[in-house]
C-alpha positions in Angstrom: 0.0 0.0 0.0 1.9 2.4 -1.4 -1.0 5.8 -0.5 0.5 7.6 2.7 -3.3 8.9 3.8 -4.6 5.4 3.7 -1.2 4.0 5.7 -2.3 6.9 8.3 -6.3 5.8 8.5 -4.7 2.3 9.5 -2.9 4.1 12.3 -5.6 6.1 13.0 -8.4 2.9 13.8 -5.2 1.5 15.5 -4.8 4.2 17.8 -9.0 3.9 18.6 -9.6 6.9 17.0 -11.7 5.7 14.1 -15.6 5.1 13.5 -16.8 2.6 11.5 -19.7 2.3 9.7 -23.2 4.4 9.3 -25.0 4.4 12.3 -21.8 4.4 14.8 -20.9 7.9 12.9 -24.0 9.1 13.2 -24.5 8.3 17.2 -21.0 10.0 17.5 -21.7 13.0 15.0 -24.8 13.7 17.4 -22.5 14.2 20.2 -20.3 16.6 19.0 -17.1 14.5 18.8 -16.2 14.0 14.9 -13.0 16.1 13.7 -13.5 14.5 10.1 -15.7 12.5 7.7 -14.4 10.5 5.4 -17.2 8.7 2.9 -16.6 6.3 0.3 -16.7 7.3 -3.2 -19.4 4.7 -4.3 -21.7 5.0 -1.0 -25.5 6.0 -2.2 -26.7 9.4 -2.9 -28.9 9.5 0.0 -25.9 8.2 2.6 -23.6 11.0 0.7 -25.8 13.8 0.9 -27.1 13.1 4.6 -23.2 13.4 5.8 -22.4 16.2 3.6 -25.3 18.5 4.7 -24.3 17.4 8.4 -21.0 18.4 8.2 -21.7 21.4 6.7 -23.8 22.7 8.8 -21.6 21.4 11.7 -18.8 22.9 10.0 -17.3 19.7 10.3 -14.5 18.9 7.0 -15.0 15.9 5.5 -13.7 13.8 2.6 -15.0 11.8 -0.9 -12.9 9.6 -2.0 -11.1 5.9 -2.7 -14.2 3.4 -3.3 -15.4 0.9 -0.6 -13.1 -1.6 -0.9 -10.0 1.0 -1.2 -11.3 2.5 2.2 -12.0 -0.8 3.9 -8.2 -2.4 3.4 -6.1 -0.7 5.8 -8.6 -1.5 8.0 -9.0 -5.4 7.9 -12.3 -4.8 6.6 -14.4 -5.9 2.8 -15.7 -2.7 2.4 -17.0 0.4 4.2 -18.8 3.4 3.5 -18.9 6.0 6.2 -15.9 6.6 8.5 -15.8 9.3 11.4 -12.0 10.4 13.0 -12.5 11.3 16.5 -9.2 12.9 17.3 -8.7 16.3 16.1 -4.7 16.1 15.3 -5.3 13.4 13.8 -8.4 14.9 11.3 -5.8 17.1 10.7 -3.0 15.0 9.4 -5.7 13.0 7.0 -6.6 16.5 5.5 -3.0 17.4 5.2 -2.1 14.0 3.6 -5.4 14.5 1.6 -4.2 17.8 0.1 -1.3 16.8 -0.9 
């Protein structure tokens, strides 16, 4: 794996600062403690544009990219959709990694 933002999201779930799946980052997003979204490139139009519209008006930055699978392999997973980073320095080196 040669991407340096996905080597970091596997450091980030292995730190515990990474939340999988739909309805875990929604519980969390309610409370406040989400630094960064990061959705799946392929997730449905409904799932994209309920997380976009929450982060914007949370003002919360989020990310659309690398299909399901991609997203899912540096975390031992098949496939995932919705992802929620709940440490703030860490949101922060994602976005940098992202923007590069």
């Amino acid at each position: 794996m040669q991407d340096k933002f996905l080597q970091f999201l596997g450091l980030t779930k292995k730190s515990g600062n990474l939340v999988e799946g739909y309805n875990k980052c929604e519980e969390i997003l309610k409370k406040n403690k989400i630094f960064l979204i990061i959705l799946s490139s392929d997730c449905s139009k409904n799932t994209s544009d309920k997380f976009i519209r929450y982060c914007n008006n949370c003002k919360i930055p989020y990310i659309q990219a690398y299909n399901k699978e991609d997203l899912a392999i540096p975390l031992g997973k098949s496939e995932i959709n919705v992802l929620g980073v709940t440490s703030e320095q860490m949101s922060k080196k994602l976005l940098e990694l992202w923007n590069q």
